[in-house]
C-alpha positions as CSV (number, residue, x, y, z in Angstrom):
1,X,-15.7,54.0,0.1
2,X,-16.3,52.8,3.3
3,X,-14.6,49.6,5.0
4,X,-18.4,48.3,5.5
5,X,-20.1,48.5,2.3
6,X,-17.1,47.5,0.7
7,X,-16.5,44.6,2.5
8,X,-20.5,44.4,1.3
9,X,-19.7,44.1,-1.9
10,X,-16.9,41.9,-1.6
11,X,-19.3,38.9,-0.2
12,X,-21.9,40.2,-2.3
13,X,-19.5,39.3,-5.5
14,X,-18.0,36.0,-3.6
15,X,-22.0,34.5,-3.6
16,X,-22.6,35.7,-7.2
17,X,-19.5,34.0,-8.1
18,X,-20.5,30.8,-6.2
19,X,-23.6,30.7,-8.1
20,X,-22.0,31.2,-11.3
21,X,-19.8,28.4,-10.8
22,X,-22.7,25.9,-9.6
23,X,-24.6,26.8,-12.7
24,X,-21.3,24.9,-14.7
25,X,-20.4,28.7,-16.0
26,X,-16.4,29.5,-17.1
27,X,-14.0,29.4,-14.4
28,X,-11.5,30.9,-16.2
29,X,-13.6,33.7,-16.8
30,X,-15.5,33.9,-13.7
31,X,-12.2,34.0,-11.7
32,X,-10.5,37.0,-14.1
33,X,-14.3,39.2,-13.7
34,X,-14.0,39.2,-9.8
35,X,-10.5,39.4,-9.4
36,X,-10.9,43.4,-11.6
37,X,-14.2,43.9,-9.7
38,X,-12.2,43.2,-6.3
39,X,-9.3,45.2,-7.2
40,X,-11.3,47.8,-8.0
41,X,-13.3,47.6,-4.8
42,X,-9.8,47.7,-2.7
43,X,-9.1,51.2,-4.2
44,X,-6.1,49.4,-6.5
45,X,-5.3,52.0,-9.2
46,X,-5.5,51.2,-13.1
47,X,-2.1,51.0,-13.4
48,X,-2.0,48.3,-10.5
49,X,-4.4,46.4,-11.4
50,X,-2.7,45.4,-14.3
51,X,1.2,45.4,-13.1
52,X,0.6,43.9,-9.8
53,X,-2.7,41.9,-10.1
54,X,-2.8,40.7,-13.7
55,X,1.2,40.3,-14.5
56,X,2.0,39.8,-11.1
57,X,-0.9,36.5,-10.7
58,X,0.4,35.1,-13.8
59,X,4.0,35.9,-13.8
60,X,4.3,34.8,-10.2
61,X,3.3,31.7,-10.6
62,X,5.3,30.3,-14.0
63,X,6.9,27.4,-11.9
64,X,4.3,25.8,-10.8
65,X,2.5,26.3,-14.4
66,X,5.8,24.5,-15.6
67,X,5.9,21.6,-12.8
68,X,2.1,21.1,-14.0
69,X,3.2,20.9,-17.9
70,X,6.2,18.7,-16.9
71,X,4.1,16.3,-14.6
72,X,1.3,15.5,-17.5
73,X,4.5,15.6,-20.1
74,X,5.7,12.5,-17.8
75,X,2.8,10.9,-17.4
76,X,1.9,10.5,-21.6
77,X,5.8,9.4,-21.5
78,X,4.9,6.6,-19.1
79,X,1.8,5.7,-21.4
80,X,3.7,6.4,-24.9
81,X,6.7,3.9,-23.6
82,X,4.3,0.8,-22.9
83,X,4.8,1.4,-18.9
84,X,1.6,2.0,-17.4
85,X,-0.3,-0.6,-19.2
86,X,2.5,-3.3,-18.6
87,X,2.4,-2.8,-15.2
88,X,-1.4,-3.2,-15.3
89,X,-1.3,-6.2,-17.2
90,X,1.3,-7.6,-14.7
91,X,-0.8,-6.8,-12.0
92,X,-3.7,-8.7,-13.2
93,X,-1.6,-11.8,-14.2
94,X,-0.9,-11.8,-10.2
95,X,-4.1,-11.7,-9.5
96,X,-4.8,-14.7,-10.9
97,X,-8.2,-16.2,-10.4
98,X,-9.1,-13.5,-6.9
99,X,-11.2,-10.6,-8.0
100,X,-10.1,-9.1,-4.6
101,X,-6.4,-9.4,-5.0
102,X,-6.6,-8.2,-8.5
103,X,-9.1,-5.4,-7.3
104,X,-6.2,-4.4,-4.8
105,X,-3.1,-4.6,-6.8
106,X,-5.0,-2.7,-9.7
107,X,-5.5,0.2,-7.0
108,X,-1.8,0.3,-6.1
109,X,-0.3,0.0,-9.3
110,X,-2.8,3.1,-10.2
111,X,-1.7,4.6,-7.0
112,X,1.8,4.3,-8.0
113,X,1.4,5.6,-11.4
114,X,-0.7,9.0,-10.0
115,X,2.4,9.8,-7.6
116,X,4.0,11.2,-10.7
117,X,1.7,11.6,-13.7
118,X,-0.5,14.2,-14.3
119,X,-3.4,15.2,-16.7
120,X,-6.9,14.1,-17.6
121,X,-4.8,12.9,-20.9
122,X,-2.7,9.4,-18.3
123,X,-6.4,9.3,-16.4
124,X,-8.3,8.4,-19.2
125,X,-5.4,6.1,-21.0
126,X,-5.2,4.2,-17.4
127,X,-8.9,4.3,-17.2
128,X,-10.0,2.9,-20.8
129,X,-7.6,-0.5,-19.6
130,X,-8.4,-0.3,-15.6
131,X,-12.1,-0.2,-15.4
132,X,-13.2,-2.4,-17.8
133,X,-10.8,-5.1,-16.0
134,X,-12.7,-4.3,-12.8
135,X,-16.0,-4.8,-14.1
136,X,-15.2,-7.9,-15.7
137,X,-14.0,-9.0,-12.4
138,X,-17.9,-8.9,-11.2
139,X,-17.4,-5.5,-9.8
140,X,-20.7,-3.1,-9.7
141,X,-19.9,0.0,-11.8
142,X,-20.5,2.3,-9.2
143,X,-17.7,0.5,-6.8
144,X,-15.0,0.4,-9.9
145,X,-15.8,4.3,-11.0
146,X,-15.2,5.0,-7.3
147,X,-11.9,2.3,-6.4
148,X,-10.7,3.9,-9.5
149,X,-10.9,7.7,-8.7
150,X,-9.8,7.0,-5.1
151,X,-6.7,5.1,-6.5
152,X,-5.6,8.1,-8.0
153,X,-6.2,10.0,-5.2
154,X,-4.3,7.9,-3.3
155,X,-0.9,8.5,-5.8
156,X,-1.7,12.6,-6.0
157,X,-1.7,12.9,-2.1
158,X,2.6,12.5,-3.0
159,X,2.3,14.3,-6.7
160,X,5.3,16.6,-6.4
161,X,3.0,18.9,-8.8
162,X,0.0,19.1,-6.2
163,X,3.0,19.9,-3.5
164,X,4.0,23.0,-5.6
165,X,0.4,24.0,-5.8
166,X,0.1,23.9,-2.2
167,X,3.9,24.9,-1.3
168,X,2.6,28.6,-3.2
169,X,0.2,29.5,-0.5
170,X,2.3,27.8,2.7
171,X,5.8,28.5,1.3
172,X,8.8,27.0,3.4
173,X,7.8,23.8,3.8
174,X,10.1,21.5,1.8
175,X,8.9,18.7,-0.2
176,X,10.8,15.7,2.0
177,X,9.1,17.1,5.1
178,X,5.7,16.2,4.2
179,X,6.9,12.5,2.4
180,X,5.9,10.9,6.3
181,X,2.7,12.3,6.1
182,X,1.7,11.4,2.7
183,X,2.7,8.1,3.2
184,X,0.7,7.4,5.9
185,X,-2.8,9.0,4.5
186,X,-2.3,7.1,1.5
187,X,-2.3,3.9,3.7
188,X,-5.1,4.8,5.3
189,X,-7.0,5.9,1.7
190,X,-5.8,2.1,0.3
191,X,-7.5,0.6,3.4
192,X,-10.8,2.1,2.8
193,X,-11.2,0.9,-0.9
194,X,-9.5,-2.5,0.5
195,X,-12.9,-2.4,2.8
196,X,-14.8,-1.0,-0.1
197,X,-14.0,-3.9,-2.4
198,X,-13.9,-6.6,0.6
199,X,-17.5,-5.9,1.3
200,X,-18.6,-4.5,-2.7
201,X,-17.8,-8.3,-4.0
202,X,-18.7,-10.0,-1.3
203,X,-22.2,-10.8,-3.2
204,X,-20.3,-11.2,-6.7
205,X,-19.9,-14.0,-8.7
206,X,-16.0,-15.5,-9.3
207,X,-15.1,-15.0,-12.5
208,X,-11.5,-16.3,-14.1
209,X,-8.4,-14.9,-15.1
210,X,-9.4,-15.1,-18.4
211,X,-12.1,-12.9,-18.1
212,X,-10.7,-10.1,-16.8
213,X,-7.7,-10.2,-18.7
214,X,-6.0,-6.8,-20.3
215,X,-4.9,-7.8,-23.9
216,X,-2.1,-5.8,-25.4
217,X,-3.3,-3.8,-28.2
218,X,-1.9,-4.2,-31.7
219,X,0.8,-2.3,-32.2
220,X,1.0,-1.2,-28.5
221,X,4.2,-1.1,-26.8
222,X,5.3,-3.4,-24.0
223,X,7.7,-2.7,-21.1
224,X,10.6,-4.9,-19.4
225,X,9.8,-5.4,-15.5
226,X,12.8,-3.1,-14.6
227,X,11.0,-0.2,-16.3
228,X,8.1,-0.6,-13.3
229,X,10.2,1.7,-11.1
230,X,10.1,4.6,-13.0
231,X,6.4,6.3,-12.3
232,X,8.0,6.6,-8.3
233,X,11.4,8.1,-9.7
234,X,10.5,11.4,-9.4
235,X,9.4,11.0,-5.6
236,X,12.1,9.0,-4.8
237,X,14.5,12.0,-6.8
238,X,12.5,14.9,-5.1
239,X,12.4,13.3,-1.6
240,X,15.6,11.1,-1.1
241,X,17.5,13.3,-2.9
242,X,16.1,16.4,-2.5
243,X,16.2,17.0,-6.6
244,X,13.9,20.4,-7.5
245,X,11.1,19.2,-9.5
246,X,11.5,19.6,-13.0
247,X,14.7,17.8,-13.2
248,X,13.1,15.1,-11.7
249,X,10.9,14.8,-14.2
250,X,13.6,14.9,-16.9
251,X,15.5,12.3,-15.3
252,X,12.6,9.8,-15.5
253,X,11.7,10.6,-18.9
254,X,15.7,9.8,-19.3
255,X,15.2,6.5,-17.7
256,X,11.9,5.9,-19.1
257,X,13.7,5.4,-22.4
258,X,16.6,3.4,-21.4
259,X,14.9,1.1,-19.1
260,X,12.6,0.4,-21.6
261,X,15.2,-0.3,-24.3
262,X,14.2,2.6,-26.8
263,X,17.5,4.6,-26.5
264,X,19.3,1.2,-27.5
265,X,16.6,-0.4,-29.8
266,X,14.9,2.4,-31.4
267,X,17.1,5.4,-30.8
268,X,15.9,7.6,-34.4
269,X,12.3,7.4,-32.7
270,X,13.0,8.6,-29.3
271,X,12.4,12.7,-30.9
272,X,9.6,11.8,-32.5
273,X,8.7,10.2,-29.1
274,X,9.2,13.1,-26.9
275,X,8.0,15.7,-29.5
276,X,4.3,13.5,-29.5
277,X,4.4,12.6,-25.2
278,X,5.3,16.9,-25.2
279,X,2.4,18.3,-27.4
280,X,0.0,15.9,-25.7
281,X,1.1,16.3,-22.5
282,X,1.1,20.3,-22.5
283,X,-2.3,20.0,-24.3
284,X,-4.0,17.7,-21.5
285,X,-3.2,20.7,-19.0
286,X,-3.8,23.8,-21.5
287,X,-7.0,24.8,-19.9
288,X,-6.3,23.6,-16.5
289,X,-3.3,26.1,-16.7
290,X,-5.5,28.8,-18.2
291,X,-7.7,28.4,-15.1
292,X,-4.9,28.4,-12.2
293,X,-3.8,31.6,-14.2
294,X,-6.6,33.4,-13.8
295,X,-7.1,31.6,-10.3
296,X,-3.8,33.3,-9.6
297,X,-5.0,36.7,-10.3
298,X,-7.8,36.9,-8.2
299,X,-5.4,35.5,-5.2
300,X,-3.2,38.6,-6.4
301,X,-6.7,41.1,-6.0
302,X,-7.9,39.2,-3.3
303,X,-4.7,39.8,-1.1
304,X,-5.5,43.9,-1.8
305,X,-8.6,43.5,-0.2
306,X,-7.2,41.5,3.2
307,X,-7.0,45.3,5.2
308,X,-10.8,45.3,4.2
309,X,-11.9,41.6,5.0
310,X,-9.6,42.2,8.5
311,X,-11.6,45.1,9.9
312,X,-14.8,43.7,8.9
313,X,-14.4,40.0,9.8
314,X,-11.2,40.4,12.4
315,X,-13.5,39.4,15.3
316,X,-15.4,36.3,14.1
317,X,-13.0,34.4,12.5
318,X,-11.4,32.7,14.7
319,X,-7.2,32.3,15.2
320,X,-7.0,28.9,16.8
321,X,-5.2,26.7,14.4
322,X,-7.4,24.2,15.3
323,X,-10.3,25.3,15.3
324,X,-9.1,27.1,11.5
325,X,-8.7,23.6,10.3
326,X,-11.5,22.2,11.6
């Protein structure tokens, strides 16, 4: 086959796979389909396909599958142990009677919480107590939806777990090297929804404390002040202290226990404690992982075909870094 109808049929796949994914189809699927077709396409024998394309996607990739497990492990630790909706309810008791200040505080202390947690499992337990404080505050729905997803966005710009996404496909740079960065780009991302809210309530009417108020649930665990520090413990480990990931995580969860009194108060629930925080953790991210996976193997089949995609696309795309990222 030819280096021109097969790069052809590459593109010609690519859009049908686009399409496919606009129409709200499998990803998981969709991603595991091309990545054989491309294979194929390359010339990549049988035997290939599955040793180095299949195995070798998966395989390759098992610590960042385990950084993602032990980041939403984490984060159902900090919601299990009473942290993250303490430090909410703090936030809005220093609020006090300013929709704005509470608006702001509520964005950082969900910024904080994000540069550690993972899994759609800590978004919606943060969310179910966050948004309804917003709204109450006077804040249009829109505005609060939005704050709220850009606070989180703010705290995963750090996630150690998005860095070992990334770090996969640009390997050798170290996780301290980018901390300046990130710190600064989450400024900037907290100024906007500062300006977002500053302007969003300027037309809204003041409420009172009272009304926005986030009442502990019966039978819902509440966390000393100390314990605050723990959702930034794993950046501080992984970037001070140059600590690999996963350990990172584990010494959080440590101190998410002592700081919080369990290990001394309730010491025969801490098992059934981490055994619960595991299996919902790991379960939040089961298909997530089952996507990357397959999103691995087509990077494996994809990286067959780069001879092809060179001598058909080597003059137009352009090698200015630049003009690349631009």
């Amino acid at each position: 086959m030819s280096s021109t109808i097969a790069g052809i049929l590459l593109l010609v796949t690519y859009l049908a796979f686009i399409v496919y994914a606009m129409k709200g189809k499998n990803l998981m699927v969709g991603f595991f389909v091309l990545a054989i077709i491309w294979a194929a396409i390359s010339g990549t024998s049988f035997k290939d396909i599955l040793s180095t394309v299949i195995q070798g996607g998966i395989v390759g990739n098992a610590g960042l599958i385990f950084t993602i497990m032990f980041g939403a492990w984490f984060g159902r630790v900090l919601v299990d142990t009473g942290i993250t909706s303490s430090i909410i309810r703090k936030a809005v008791e220093l609020g006090g009677d300013k929709p704005l200040v509470v608006g702001i505080l509520l964005s950082i202390v969900t910024a904080a919480i994000f540069t550690s947690s993972f899994g759609s499992g800590v978004v919606i337990a943060v969310g179910i107590i966050i948004l309804p404080i917003l709204m109450a505050l006077g804040m249009p729905k829109v505005l609060a939806i939005v704050s709220f997803i850009m606070s989180i966005a703010s705290g995963t710009i750090i996630n150690a777990v998005y860095y070992n996404q990334l770090v996969t496909m640009i390997p050798g740079v170290e996780y301290n090297q980018i901390v300046p960065f990130c710190l600064a780009a989450i400024g900037v991302n907290e100024l906007i929804i500062f300006l977002m809210m500053f302007f969003g309530l300027r037309k809204s009417k003041k409420v009172h404390n009272w009304a926005a108020q986030a009442k502990q649930a019966a039978g819902e665990a509440s966390a000393p002040v100390i314990s605050f520090v723990v959702p930034i413990i794993p950046v501080i480990m992984a970037a001070v202290f140059k600590w690999p990931t996963l350990p990172s995580f584990l010494f959080a969860t440590i101190m998410a226990l002592i700081l919080t009194g369990r290990v001394f108060k309730q010491p025969k629930s801490i098992v059934d404690l981490l055994s619960k925080t595991l299996y919902d953790g790991f379960s939040d991210v089961g298909l997530l992982i089952g996507m990357l996976c397959m999103l691995h193997v087509f990077t494996a089949a994809a990286g067959l075909c780069t001879p092809i995609f060179q001598e058909l696309l080597g003059g137009v795309i352009p090698s200015n870094i630049y003009v690349i990222v631009i």
